[in-house]
VOBA-623770 format. One record per residue: residue in three letters; chain; x, y, z of N, C-alpha, C in turn. Coordinates in pm, whole numbers, plus 50000, padded with zeros to 5 digits. Layout:
['ALA','A',[X,Y,Z],[X,Y,Z],[X,Y,Z]] ...
This chain:
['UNK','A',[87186,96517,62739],[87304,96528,62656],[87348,96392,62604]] ['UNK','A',[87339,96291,62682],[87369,96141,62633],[87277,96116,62549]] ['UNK','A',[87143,96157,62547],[87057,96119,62392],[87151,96167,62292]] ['UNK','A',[87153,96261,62301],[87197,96345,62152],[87352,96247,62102]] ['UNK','A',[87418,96251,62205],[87569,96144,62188],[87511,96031,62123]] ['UNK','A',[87408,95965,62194],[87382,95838,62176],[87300,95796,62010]] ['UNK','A',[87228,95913,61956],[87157,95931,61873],[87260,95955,61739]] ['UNK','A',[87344,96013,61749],[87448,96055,61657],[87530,95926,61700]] ['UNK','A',[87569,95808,61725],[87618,95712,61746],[87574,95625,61656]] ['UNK','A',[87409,95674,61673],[87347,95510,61598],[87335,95592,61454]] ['UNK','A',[87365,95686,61445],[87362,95709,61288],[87484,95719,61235]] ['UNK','A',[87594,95722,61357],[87765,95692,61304],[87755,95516,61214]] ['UNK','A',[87689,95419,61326],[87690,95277,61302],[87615,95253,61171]] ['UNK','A',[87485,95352,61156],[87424,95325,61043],[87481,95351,60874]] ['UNK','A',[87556,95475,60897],[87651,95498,60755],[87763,95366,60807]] ['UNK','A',[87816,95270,60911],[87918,95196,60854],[87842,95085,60809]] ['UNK','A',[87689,95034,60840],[87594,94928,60797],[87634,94915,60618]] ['UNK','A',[87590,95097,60605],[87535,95079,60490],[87680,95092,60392]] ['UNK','A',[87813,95091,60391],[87911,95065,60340],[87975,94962,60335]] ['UNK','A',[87939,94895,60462],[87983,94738,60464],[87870,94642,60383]] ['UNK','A',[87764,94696,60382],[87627,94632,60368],[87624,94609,60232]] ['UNK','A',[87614,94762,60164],[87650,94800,60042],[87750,94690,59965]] ['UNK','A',[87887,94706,60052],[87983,94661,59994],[87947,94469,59926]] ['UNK','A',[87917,94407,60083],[87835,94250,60036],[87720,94232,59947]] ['UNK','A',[87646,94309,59888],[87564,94370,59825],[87625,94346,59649]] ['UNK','A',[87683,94404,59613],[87792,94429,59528],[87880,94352,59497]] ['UNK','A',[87960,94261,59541],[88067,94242,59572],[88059,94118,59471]] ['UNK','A',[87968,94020,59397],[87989,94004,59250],[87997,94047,59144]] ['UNK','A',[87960,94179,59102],[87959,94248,59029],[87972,94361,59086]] ['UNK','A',[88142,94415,59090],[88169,94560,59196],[88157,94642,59111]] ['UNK','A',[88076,94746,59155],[88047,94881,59150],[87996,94974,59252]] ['UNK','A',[87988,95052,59287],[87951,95163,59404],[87816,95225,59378]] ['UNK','A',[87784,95142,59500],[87592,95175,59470],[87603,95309,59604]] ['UNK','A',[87469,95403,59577],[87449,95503,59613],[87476,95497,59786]] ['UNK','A',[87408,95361,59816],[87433,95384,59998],[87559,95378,60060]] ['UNK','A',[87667,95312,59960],[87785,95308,60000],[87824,95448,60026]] ['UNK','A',[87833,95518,59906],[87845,95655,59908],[87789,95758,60018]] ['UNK','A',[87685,95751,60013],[87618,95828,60124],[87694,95796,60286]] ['UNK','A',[87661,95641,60285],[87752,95590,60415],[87839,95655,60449]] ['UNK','A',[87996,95681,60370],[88073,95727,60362],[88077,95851,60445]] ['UNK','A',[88006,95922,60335],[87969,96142,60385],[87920,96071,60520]] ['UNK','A',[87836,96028,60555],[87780,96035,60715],[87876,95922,60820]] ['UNK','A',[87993,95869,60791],[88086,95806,60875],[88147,95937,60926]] ['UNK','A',[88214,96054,60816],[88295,96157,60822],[88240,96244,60878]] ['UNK','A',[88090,96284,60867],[88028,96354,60900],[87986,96318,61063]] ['UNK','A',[87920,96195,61122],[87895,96181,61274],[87988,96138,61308]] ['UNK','A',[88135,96123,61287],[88263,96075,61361],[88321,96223,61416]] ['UNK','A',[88303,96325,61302],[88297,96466,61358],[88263,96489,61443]] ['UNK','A',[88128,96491,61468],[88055,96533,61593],[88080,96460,61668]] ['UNK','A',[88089,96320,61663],[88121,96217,61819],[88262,96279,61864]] ['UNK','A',[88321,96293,61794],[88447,96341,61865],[88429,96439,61903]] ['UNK','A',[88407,96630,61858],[88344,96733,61935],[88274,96735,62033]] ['UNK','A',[88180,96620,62031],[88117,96618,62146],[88142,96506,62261]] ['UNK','A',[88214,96414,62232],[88351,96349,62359],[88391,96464,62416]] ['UNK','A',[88470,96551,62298],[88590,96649,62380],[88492,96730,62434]] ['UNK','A',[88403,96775,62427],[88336,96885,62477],[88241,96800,62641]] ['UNK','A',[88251,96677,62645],[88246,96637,62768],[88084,96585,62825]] ['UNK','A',[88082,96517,62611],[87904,96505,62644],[87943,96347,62637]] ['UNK','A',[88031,96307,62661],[88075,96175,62708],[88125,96133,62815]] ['UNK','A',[88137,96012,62872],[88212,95969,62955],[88333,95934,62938]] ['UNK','A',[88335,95905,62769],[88463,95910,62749],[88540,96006,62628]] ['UNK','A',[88662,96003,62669],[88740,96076,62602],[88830,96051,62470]] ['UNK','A',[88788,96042,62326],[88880,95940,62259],[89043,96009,62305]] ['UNK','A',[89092,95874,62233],[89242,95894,62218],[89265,95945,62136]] ['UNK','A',[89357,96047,62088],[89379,96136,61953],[89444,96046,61848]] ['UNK','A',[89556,95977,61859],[89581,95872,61781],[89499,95817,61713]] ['UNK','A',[89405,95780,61813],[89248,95660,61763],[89230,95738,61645]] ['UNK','A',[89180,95896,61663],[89110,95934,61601],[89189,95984,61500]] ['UNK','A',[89280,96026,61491],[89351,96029,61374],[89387,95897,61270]] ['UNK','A',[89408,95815,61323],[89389,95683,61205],[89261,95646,61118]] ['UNK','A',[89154,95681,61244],[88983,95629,61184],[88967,95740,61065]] ['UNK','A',[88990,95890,61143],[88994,95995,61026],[89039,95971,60924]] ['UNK','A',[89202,95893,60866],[89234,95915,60765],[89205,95772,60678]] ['UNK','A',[89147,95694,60770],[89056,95559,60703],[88956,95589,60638]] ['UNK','A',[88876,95653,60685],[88711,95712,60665],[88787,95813,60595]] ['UNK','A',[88878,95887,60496],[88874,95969,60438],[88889,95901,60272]] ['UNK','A',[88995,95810,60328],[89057,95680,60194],[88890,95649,60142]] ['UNK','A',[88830,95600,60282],[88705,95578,60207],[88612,95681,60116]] ['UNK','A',[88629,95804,60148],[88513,95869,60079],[88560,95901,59967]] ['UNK','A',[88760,95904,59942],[88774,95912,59840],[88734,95837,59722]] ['UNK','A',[88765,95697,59789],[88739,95610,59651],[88667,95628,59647]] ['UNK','A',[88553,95604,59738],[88414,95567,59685],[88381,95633,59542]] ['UNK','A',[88360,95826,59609],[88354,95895,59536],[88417,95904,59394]] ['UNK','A',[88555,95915,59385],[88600,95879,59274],[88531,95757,59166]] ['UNK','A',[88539,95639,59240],[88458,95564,59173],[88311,95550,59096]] ['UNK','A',[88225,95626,59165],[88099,95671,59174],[88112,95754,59043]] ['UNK','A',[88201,95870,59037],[88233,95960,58946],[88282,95892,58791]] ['UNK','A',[88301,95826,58844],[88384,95764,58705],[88315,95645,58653]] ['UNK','A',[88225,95604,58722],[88067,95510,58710],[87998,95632,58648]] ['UNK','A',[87933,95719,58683],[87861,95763,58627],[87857,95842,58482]] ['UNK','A',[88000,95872,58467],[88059,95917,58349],[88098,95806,58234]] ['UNK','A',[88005,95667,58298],[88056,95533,58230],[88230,95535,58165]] ['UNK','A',[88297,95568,58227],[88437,95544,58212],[88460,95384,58356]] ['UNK','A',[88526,95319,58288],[88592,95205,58340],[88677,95267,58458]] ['UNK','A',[88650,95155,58522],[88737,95174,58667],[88753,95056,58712]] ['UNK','A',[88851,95038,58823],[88939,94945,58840],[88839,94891,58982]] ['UNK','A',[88800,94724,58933],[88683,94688,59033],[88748,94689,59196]] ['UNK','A',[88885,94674,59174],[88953,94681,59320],[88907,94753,59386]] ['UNK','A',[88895,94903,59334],[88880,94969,59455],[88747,94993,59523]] ['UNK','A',[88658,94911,59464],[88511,94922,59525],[88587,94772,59641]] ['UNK','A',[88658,94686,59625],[88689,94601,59745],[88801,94660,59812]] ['UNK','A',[88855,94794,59788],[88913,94868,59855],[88825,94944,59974]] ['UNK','A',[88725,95008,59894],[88614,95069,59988],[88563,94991,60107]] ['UNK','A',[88528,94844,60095],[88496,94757,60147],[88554,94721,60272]] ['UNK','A',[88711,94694,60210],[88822,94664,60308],[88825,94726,60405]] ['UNK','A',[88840,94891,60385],[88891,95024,60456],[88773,95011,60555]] ['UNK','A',[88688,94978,60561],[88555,95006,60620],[88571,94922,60720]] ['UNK','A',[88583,94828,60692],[88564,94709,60780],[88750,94710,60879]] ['UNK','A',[88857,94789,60804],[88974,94791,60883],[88934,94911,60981]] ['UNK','A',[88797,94984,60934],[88797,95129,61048],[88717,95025,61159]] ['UNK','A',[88608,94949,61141],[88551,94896,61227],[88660,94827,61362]] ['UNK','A',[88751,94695,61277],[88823,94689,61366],[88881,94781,61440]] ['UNK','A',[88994,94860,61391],[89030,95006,61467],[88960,95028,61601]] ['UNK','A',[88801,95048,61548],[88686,95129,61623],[88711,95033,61766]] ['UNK','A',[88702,94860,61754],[88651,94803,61835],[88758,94723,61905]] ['UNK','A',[88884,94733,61847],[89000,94631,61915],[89117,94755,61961]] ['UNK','A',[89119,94878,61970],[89207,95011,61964],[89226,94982,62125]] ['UNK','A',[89331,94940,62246],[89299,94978,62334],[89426,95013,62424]] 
């Protein structure tokens, strides 16, 4: 049962690689490249399951609901913009470069969250 936790962990870390990664990537000329995006869906997507499967007791530990309600609505800010942005890139309509260093920000404020919360 700790594989499966542990396995869905390293692919939680790998969508925040590739949004932070993404983000330094970018970040002279901002725009929202595809891995950011993807990152995103799979932060929301294995933060799901890490938490179902904490509560369901395939952990040792138990998050804090607080925790997880802040990271949730961090990682949601994020998929919005992204997305939005992405959308409005691809429709070549102008968009406001902030919020690709919005995306950036949020990511790296969930990391802290993740690692200083105690």
């Amino acid at each position: 049962m700790s594989f499966v936790f542990n396995l869905v962990l390293v692919l939680h870390l790998l969508g925040m690689a590739a949004i932070v990664g993404g983000w330094f990537v970018v970040a002279r000329s901002p725009r929202i490249a595809e891995p950011i995006v993807w990152g995103a869906r799979a932060q929301i997507l294995t933060g799901l399951i890490l938490v179902g499967l904490a509560q369901a007791g395939w952990s040792d530990h138990k998050p804090d609901n607080a925790w997880v309600a802040v990271k949730l609505v961090v990682a949601l800010a994020v998929v919005a913009l992204s997305e939005i942005t992405r959308a409005k890139n691809k429709r070549g309509e102008s968009f406001n470069p902030n919020l690709v260093h919005a995306v950036g920000g949020l990511a790296v404020v969930n990391v802290l969250v993740a690692a200083l919360w105690t």
